[in-house]
SERO-69720 format. One record per residue (C-alpha): z, x, y. Coordinates in steps of 0.1 Angstrom, whole numbers, plus 5000, padded with zeros to 4 digits. Layout:
N
ZXY ...
This chain:
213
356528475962 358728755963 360029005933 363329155932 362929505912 363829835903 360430055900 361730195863 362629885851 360929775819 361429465828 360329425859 357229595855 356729355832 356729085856 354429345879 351729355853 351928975851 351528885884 348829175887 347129025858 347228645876 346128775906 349328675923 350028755953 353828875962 356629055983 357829345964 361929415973 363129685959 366829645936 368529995937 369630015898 371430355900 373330215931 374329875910 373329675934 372229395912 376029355900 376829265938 377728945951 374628905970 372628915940 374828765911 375528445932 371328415930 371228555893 375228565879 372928815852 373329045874 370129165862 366229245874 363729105879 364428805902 361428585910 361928395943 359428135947 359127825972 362727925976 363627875938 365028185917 363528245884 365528535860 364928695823 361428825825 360028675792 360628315805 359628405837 356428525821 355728215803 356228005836 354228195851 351128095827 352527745829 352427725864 349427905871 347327845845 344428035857 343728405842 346028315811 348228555794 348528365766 345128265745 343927945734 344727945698 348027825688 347528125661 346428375683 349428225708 351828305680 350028645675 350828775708 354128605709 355328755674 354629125688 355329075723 358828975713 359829235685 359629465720 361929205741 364629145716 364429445692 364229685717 365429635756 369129565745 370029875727 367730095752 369129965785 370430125812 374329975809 373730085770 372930405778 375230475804 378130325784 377330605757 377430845783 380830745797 382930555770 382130785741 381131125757 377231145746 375131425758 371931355770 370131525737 372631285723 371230995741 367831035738 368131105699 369630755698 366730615721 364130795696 365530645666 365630285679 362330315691 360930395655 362830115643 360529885657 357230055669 356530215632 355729855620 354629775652 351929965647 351429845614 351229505626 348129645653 346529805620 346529495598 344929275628 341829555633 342929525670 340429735696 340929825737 343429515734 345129275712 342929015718 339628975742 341529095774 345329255784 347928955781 351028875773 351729125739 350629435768 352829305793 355829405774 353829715754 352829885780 356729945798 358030025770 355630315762 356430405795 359930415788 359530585753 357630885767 359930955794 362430995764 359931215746 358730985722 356131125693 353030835693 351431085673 351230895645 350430565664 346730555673 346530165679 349030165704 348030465717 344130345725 345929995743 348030215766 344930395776 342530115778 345129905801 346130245824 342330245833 342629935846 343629855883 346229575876 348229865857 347430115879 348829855906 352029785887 352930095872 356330285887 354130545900 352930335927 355830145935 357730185970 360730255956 359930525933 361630835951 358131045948 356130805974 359530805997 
């Protein structure tokens, strides 16, 4: 098992905390983002997405992290990400994917860089816009946590809702994000950094990341 990421990439340490969490073992190779070398032919003839992470296994390529997530717990069903209960299932799935599809797009690199070049943005500029997209959806995300009295985790354990949290929190606190006002998510991102599985996948203690070079 081998997976193709960038060490920044929400999405890719999303699959990093998955297979962390599975106890998988893999090859990490690093993607160079910055460099676009996931829009060259090497790697869009294996993902035409031209996009990481790429999950090579038994010589098969799997792309787009949330599917490759749910394979994952579909094909090693041990240590599941996902629990039991079809409404707890739905649970996890309903917040996990309000981050996936409300957020990633807008808060991409391409996006971000396209502001930067194509309509002259400054970086203030930038992050402003990253800010305001973020509260678009993490306000009622926390919400959501408050209605469901959630604890350390969503559920019982770390899963498939803080596979996606937990980059993403990342991401917004590089750009200076207030969670001042967001004490549920706040206590899951500390609960799942004490953890060695997150400790493991997070950017800070990948090979890439130009600190540990």
């Amino acid at each position: 098992m081998r997976l193709h990421g960038y060490y920044r990439s929400s999405t890719s340490y999303r699959l990093r905390i998955a297979l962390e969490l599975k106890r998988l073992e893999y090859e990490y190779v690093p993607v160079n983002l910055l460099t676009s070398e996931q829009k060259g032919e090497a790697f869009t003839s294996r993902n035409p997405f031209g996009s990481v992470p790429l999950l090579e296994v038994d010589g098969r390529d799997y792309v787009q992290s949330m599917a490759q997530i749910e394979w994952l717990d579909e094909a090693f069903p041990e240590r599941p990400l996902l629990p039991e209960a079809i409404e707890d299932r739905y649970v996890a799935r309903e917040l996990a994917y309000a981050i996936a599809t409300e957020l990633h797009a807008p808060l991409n690199l391409p996006v971000l860089k396209y502001l930067a070049n194509e309509y002259g943005k400054s970086q203030d500029e930038i992050g402003a816009w990253y800010r305001h997209w973020l509260a678009r959806t993490l306000d009622p995300l926390e919400a959501r946590l408050a209605q469901l009295d959630t604890g350390e985790f969503l559920f019982d354990a770390p899963g498939f809702f803080e596979v996606c949290l937990l980059p993403q929190v990342y991401n917004a606190r590089r750009f200076e994000f207030d969670f001042g006002d967001k004490p549920h998510i706040e206590r899951i991102e500390k609960a799942c950094l004490a953890l060695p599985e997150f400790q493991r996948a997070h950017p800070d203690a990948q090979p890439d990341n130009p600190e540990n070079q």
